[in-house]
C-alpha positions as CSV (number, residue, x, y, z in Angstrom):
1,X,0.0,0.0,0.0
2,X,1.3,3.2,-1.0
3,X,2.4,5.6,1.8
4,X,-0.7,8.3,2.9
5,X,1.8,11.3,2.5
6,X,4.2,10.7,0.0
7,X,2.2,8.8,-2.4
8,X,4.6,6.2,-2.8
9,X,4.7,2.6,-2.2
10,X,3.2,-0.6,-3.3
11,X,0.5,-1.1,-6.0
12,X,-0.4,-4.5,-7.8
13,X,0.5,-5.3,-11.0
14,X,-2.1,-7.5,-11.8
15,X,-4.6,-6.6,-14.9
16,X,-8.1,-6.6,-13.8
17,X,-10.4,-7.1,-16.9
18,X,-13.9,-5.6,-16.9
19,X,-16.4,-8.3,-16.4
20,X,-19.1,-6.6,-18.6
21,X,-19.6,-8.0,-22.1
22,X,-21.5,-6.3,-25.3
23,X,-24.5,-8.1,-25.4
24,X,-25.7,-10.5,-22.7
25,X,-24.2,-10.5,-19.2
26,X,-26.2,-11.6,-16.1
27,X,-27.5,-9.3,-13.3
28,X,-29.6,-8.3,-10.7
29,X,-30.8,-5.0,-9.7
30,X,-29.1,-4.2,-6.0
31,X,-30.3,-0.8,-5.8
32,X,-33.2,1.2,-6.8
33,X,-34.6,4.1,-5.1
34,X,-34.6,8.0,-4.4
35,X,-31.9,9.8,-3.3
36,X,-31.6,13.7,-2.7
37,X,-27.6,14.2,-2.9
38,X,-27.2,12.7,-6.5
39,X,-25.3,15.0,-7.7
40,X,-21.6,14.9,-8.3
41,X,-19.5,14.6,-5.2
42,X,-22.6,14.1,-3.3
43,X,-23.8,17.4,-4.6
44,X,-27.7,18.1,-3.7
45,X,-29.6,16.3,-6.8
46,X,-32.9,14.9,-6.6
47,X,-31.8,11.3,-8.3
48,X,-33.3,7.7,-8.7
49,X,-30.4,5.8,-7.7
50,X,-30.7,2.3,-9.8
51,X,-27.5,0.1,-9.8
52,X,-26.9,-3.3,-11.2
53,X,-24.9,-5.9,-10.1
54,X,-23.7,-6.9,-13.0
55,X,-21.4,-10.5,-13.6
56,X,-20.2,-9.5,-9.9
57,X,-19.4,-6.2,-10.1
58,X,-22.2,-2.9,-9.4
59,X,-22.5,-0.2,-12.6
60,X,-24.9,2.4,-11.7
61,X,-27.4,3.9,-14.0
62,X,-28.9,7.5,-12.3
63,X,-31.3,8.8,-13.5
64,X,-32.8,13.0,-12.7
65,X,-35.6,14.4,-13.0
66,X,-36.5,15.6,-16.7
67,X,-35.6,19.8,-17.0
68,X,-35.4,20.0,-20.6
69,X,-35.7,18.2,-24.1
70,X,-33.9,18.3,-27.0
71,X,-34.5,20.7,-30.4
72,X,-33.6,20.0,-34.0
73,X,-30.3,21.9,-33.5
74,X,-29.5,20.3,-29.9
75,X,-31.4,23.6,-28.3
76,X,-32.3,22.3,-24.7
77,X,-36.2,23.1,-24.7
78,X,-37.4,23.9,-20.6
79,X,-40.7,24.8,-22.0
80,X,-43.1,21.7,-19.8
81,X,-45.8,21.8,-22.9
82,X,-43.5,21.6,-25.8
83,X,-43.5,18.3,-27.9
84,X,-39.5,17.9,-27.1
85,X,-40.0,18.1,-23.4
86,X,-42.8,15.8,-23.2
87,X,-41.0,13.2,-25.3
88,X,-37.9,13.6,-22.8
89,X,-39.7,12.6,-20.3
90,X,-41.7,9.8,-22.3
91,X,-38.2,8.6,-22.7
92,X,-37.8,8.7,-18.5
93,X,-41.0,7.2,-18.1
94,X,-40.5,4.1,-20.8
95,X,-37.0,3.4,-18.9
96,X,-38.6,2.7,-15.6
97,X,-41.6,1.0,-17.2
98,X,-39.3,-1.8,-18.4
99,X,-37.5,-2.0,-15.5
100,X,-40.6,-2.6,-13.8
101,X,-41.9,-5.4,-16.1
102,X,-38.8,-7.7,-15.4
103,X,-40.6,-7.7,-12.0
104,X,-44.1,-7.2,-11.9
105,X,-46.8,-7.6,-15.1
106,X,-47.8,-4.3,-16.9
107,X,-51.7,-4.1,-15.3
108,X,-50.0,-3.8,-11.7
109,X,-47.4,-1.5,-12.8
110,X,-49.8,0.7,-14.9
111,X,-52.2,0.8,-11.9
112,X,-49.4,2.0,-9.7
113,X,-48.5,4.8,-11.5
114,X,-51.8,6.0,-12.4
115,X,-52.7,7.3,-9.2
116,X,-51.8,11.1,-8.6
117,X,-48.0,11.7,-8.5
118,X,-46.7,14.5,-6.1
119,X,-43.4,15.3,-8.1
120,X,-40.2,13.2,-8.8
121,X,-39.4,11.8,-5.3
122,X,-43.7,10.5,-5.0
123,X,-43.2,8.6,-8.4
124,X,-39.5,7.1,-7.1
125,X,-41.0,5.6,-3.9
126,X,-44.2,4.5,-5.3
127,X,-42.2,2.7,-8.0
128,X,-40.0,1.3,-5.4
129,X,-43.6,0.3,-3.6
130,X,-44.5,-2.1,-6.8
131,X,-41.4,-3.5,-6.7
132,X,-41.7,-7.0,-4.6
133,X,-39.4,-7.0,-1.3
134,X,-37.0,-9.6,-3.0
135,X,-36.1,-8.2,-6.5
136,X,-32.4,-8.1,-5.3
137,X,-32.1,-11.7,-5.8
138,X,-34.0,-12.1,-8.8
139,X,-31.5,-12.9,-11.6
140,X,-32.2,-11.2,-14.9
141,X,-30.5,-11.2,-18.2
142,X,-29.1,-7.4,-19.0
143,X,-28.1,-6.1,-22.3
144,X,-25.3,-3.9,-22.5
145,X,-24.3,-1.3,-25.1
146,X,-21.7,0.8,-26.1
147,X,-21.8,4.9,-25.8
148,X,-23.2,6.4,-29.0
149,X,-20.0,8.8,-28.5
150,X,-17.4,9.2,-25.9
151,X,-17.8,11.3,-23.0
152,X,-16.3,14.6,-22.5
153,X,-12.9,14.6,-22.2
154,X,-12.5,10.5,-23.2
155,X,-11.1,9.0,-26.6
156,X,-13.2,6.4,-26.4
157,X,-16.8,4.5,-25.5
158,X,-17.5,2.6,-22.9
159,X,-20.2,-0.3,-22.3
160,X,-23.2,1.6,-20.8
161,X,-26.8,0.5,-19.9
162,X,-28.6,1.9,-22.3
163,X,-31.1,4.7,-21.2
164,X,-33.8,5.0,-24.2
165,X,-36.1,2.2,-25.6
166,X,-35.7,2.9,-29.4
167,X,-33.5,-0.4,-29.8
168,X,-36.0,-2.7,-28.1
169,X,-35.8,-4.4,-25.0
170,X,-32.5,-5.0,-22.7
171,X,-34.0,-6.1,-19.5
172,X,-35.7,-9.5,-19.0
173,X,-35.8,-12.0,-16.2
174,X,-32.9,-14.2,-16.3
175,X,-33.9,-16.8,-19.2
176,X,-33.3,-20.6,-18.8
177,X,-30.8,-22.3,-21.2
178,X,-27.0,-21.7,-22.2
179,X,-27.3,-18.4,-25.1
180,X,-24.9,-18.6,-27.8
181,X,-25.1,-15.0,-30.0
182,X,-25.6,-15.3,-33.7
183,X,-25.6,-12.5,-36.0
184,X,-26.8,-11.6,-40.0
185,X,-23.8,-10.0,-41.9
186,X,-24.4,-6.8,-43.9
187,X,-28.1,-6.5,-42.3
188,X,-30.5,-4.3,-43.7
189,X,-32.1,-1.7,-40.5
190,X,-35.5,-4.0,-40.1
191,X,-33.7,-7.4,-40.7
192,X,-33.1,-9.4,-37.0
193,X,-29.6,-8.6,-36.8
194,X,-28.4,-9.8,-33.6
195,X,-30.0,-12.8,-31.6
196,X,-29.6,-15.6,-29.0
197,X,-30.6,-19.3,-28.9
198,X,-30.4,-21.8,-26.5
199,X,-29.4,-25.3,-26.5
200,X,-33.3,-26.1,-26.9
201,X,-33.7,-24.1,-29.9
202,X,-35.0,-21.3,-28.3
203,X,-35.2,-17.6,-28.9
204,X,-33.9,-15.4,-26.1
205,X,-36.4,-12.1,-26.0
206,X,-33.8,-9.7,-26.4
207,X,-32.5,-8.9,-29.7
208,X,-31.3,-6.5,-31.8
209,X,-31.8,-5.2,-35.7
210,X,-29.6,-4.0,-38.5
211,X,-30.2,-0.4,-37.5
212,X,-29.2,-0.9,-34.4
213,X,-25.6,-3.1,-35.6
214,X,-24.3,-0.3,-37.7
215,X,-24.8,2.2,-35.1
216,X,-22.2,3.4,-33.1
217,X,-24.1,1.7,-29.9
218,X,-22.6,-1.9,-31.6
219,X,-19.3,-1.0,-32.0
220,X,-16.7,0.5,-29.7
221,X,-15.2,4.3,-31.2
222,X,-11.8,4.9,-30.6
223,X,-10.4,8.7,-31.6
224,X,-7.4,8.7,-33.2
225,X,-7.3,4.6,-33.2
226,X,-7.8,1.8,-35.5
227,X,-10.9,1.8,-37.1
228,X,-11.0,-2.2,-37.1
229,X,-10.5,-2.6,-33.7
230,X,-13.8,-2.0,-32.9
231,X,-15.1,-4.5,-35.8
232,X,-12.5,-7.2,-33.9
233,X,-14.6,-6.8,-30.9
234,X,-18.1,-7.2,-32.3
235,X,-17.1,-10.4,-34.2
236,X,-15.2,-11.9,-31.7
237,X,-18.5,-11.9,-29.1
238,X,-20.6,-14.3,-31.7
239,X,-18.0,-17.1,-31.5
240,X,-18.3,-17.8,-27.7
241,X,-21.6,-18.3,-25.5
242,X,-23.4,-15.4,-24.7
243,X,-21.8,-14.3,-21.2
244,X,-25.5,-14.7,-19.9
245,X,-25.0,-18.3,-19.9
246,X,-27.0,-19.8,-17.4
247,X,-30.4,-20.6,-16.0
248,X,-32.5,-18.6,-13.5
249,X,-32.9,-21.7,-11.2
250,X,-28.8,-22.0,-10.8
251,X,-27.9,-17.9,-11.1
252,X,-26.1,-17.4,-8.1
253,X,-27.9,-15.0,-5.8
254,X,-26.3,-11.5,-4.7
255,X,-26.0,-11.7,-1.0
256,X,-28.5,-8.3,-0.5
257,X,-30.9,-7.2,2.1
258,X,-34.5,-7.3,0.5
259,X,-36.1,-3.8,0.6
C-alpha cells in the first residue's frame, strides 16, 4: 500500500479485466430508489439511484428528474408543454416502465402509477412500492451497449446501460438455457440482426436489428485509433456463449438485504 503522505509505495500489478460484455451478461438490480444528494461529489440532486450488479461487479445507472428536451439543433427546450419536453420525459417514463416489467406484469405497474404523482421523489417511492421486497435476488438477463459517443474529455466509448427504448428491449428476467449469440452480416435496419438461442432451440427475447448493428451503440469508437479494432470486438463476441450463460434456477444469488 502506498504511503498516505508521500504517495509512494506498493500497487499491484495485476490486470483486472472488466467483467461486462456487449451483449448478454447476467445481473440483478441491487439498488433502486430515491436519493436527494445525487449530484456529483454528493452534490444536492434529486436522483433515482438504480445500480446493477452486473457478472459481480455494481455499474450504476442514475437517473434525474426531466428539465429540458432536445430541439432539431440540440437547443435544450425547458418549456413543460412543448413536444420535445414531453418526449424527454416519455423517454424517462418508458425506462422505468421496463425496469418494472422484469418484476411485476404491466396491469400492476400501470395501476401503480396512475394514481396522482406528487413530483419526482412520490413517483420514485411508489415505484419502489411495486417493486416485490426480493427483486435483489431475482437474476435477470441485462443487455449492454456501447456509448453512442465518448464522453467529454474521453477517446473512447465505454459499455453503458442503455437509457432509451428505441432499440428494443435490454431487461428480461434471467432466461433458462446456455445463449450462444448469432448474428446476419451486412443487415438491412428492419432485418433481426443480432439474436440468442439456446441449446433447446430457443429464442432469447432480447435482440437487436440492423439499424441498431451499424450504429455506433454496436461497436466501440476509438479517436485517433484503429478503425477495425472496434469491428475485432463485435465479431469476436458471436464465437463464444453469450456471457449470460445460465439458468434462473442456478444464477447465483447476490447476497442483499431485500427492501
Amino acid at each position: 500500500m502506498a504511503d498516505e503522505q508521500s504517495g509512494y509505495g506498493y500497487a499491484s500489478d495485476e490486470f483486472v479485466a472488466s467483467p461486462w460484455n456487449f451483449g448478454l451478461n447476467k445481473a440483478f438490480l441491487v439498488k433502486f430508489g430515491y436519493i436527494p444528494n445525487g449530484g456529483k461529489d454528493g452534490a444536492e440532486q434529486d436522483a433515482l439511484d438504480i445500480v446493477f450488479n452486473i457478472n459481480g461487479k455494481d455499474k450504476s445507472c442514475r437517473m434525474f428528474p426531466v428539465t429540458h428536451g432536445y430541439g432539431k439543433n440540440q437547443e435544450k427546450i425547458t418549456d413543460p408543454t412543448a413536444p420535445e419536453f414531453k418526449a424527454a420525459q416519455a423517454d424517462f417514463n418508458a425506462i422505468i416502465t421496463h425496469i418494472a416489467h422484469a418484476f411485476i406484469d404491466n396491469d400492476t405497474y400501470k395501476a401503480g402509477v396512475s394514481r396522482p404523482i406528487n413530483g419526482f421523489k412520490h413517483f420514485c417511492e411508489i415505484v419502489k412500492s411495486l417493486l416485490p421486497r426480493d427483486t435483489p435476488t431475482r437474476a435477470l438477463d441485462i443487455f449492454l451497449q456501447y456509448q453512442y459517443k465518448p464522453s467529454e474529455g474521453q477517446t473512447r466509448t465505454y459499455l453503458e446501460i442503455p437509457t432509451k427504448m428505441r432499440n428494443g428491449a435490454w431487461l428480461k428476467p434471467a432466461q433458462a438455457g446456455i445463449w450462444v449469440e448469432h448474428t446476419l452480416e451486412n443487415p438491412k435496419d428492419n432485418d433481426k440482426a443480432l439474436w440468442y438461442i439456446n441449446e433447446k432451440g430457443e429464442e432469447h427475447p432480447i435482440w437487436k436489428n440492423g439499424y441498431f448493428m451499424k450504429s455506433p451503440n454496436a461497436t466501440r469508437t476509438v479517436i485517433g485509433g484503429d478503425s477495425n479494432q472496434a469491428s475485432a470486438t463485435k465479431s469476436n463476441a458471436t464465437a463464444s456463449p453469450a456471457s449470460a450463460a445460465g439458468t434462473a434456477q442456478n444464477a447465483d444469488k447476490k447476497e442483499v438485504a431485500t427492501w
